[in-house]
C-alpha positions in Angstrom: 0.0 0.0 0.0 1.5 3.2 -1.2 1.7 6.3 1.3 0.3 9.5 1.3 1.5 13.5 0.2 -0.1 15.7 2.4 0.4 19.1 1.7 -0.3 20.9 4.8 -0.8 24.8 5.3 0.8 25.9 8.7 0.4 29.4 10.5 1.5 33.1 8.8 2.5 34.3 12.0 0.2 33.0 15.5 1.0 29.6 16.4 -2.4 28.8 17.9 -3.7 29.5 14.0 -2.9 25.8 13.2 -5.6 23.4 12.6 -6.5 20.4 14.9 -6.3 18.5 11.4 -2.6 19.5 10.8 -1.5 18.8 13.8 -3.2 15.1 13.6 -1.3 14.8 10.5 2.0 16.1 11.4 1.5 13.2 13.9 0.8 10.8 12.0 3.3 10.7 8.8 6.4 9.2 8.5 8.9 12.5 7.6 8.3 16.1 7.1 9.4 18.0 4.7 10.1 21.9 5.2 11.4 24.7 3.3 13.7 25.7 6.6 14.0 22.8 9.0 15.0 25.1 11.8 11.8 27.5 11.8 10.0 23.8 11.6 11.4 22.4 14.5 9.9 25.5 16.4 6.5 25.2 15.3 6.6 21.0 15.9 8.6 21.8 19.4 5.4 23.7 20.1 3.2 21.4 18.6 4.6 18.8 21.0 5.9 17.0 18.1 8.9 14.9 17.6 9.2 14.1 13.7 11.9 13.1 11.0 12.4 16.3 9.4 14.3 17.3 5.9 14.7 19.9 4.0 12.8 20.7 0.8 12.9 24.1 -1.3 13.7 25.6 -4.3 17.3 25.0 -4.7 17.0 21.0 -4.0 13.9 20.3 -5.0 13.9 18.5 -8.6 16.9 16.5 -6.6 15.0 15.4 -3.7 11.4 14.5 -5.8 12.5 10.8 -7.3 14.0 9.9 -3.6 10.6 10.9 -2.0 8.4 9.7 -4.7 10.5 6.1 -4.4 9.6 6.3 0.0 5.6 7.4 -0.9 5.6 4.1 -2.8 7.2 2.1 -0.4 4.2 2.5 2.0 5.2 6.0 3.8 3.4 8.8 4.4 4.9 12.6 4.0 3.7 15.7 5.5 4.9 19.0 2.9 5.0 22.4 4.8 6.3 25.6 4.1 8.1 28.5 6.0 4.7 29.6 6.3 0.9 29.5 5.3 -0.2 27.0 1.8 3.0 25.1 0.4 3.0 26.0 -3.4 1.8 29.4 -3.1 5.1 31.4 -3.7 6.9 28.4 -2.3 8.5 24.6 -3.3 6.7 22.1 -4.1 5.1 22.3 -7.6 7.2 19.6 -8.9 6.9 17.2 -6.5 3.1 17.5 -6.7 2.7 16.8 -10.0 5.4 14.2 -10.6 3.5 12.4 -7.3 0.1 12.8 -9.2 1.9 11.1 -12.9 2.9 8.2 -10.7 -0.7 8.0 -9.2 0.2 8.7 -6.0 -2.6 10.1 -3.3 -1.7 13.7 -2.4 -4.5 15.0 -0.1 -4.6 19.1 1.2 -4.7 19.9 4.6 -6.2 23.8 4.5 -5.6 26.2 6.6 -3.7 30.0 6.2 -2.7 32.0 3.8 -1.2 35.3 3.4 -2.6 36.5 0.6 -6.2 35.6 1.4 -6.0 36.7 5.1 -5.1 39.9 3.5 -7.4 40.2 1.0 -10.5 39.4 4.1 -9.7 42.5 5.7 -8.5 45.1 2.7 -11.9 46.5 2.4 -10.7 45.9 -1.8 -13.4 43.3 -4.1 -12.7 40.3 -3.1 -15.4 38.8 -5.9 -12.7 38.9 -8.7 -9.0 39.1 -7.8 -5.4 37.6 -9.8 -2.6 36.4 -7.5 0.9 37.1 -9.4 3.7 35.9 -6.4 6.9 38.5 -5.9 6.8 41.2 -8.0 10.0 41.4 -10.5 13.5 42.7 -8.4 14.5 44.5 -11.2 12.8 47.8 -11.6 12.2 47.4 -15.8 10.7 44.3 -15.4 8.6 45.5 -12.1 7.2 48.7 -14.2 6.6 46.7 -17.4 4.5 44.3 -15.0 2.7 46.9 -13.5 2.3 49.0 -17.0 0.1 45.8 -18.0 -2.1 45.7 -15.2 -3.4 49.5 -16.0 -7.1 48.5 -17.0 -7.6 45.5 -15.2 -10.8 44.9 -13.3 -9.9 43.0 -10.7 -8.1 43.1 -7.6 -4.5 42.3 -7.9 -2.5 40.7 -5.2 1.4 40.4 -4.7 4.3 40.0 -1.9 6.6 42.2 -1.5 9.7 41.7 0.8 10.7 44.8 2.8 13.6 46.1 1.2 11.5 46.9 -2.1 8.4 48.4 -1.3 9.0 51.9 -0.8 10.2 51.6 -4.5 7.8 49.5 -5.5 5.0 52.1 -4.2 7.1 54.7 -5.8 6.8 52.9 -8.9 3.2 52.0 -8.6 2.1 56.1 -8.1 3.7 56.9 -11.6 2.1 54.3 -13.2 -1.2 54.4 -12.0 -1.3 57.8 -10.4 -3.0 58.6 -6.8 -7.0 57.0 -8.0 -6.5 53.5 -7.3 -6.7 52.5 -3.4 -3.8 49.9 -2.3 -3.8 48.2 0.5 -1.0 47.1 2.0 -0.7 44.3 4.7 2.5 43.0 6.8 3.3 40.9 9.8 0.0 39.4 9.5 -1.5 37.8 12.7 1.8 38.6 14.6 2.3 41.3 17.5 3.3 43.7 15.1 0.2 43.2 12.4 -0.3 46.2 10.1 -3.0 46.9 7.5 -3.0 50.4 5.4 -5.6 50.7 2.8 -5.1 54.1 1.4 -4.2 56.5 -2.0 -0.9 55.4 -2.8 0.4 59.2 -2.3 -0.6 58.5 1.6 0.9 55.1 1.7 4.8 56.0 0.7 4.0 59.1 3.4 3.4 56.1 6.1 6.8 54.5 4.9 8.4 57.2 4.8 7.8 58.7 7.7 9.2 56.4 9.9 11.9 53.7 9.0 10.3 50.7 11.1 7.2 51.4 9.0 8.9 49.4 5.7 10.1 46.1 8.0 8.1 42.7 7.6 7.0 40.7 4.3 4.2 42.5 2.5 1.1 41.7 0.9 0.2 44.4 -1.5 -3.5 45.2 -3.2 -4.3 46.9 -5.6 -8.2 47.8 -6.3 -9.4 47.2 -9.4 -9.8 49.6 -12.4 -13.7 50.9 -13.0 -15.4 47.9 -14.6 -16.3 49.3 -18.6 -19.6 48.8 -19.9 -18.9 46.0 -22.0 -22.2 46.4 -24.8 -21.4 49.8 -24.7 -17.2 49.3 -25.2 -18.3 47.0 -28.1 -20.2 49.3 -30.1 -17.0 51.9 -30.0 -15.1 49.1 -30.9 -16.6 48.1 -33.7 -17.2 51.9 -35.1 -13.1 52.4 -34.1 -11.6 49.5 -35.8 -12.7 49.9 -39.2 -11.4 53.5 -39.2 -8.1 52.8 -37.0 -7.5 49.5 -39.6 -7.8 51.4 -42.6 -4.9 53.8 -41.2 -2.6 51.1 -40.0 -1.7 48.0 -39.6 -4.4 45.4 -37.6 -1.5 44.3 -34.7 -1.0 48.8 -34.1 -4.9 49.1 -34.3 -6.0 46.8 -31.6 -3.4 47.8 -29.8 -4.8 51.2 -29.9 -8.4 50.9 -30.0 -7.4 48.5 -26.6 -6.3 51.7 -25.0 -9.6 53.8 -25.8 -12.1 51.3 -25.4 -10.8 49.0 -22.4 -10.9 45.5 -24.2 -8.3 42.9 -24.4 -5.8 43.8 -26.8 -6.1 40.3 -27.9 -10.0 40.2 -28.5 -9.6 43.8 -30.5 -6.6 42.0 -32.6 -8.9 39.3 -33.3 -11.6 41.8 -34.3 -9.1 43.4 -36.4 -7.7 40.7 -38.5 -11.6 39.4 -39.3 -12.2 42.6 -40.7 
């Protein structure tokens, strides 16, 4: 009988946010495998659990998978965790899941927090529609080109951000989409410290600025989504604007342009454009 993958979420911040099923599985399987064994041992020292423990992340990873796949089918069962919060979500892991899932192995979720929805709970931001995109891009040309492409979007767009970028990150954000939008940004979540700004983004380099301590802890940045267009309406313009915009230029320049006025995918106007 082969073992089991569990893939179990473990707190952002509080301890005491574990669940009584994770801890019931981080009894009960064979190893553990953790991003950083030494943060690990703290929560299972508090959990009053003495487990195997390895370490699994990003650099060892596609090493580790065959040796752990071979112990899942030899009967044993194997508890994934992460730093902190969901495994996979902006952490290892990825690989072993789905190589575990080719070989038809069982792996089973065991829920619990996450940083990026316990953020998004309390940003006063919709949280009907949103896109999760990890880290934002270290390098300030990618980071703006990024951002430049998330202009009309109309939902709420989450990312992390680690400490030493967000002040230019915000910086970057108020050029691009000026001081309309509302952003929300959230650190040290459930921890002593726990911070949660949702504010112009003008306001919200004032609140780093003004104080140094202010830009320390792992963010979780929101941004609220662009005014929804009338889609019947943006359709009718569109197909008045492309005609006239086609016959003027080429269709790839046109879309792209008539994307800009009327608020459609630039895809969908391309398509439009071509058919034409």
């Amino acid at each position: 009988m082969t073992g089991i993958l569990f893939i179990v979420a473990t707190p952002i911040g509080n301890l005491d946010d574990i669940t009584f099923r994770a801890v019931e599985v981080l009894k009960s399987v064979d190893i553990v495998l953790a991003e950083n064994t030494r943060r690990s041992k703290k929560l299972l020292s508090h959990l009053d659990i003495s487990k195997p423990i390895r370490a699994f992340h990003e650099h060892n990873e596609r090493d580790k998978t065959k040796a752990i796949i071979g112990e899942l089918k030899s009967g044993k069962s194997i508890a994934l965790i992460s730093d902190a919060g969901t495994p996979l979500i902006s952490d290892p892991g990825y690989f072993l899941v789905v190589q575990a899932k080719k070989e038809g192995l069982r792996v089973v979720p065991i829920p619990g927090p996450s940083a990026l929805i316990t953020a998004l709970s309390v940003s006063g931001l919709a949280s009907d529609s949103f896109t999760f995109l990890g880290f934002l891009p270290s390098k300030q040309i990618a980071r703006v080109k990024l951002l430049k492409s998330l202009v009309s979007r109309t939902e709420t767009i989450i990312f992390y951000e680690s400490p030493k970028r967000i002040l230019s990150t915000l910086s970057d954000m108020y050029i691009i989409f000026g001081d309309v939008r509302e952003v929300c940004l959230a650190k040290e979540l459930t921890k002593t410290f726990e911070t949660i700004h949702t504010d112009s983004i003008p306001n919200l380099i004032q609140y780093l600025t003004i104080e140094q301590n202010h830009q320390k802890g792992e963010f979780v940045i929101l941004i609220s989504a662009n005014d929804k267009i009338d889609i019947a309406e943006a359709e009718n313009q569109l197909d008045s604007l492309l005609p006239i915009l086609c016959a003027e230029m080429g269709a790839s320049k046109a879309a792209k342009l008539a994307a800009k006025i009327t608020g459609i995918d630039k895809n969908q106007c391309y398509k439009k454009a071509v058919d034409l």
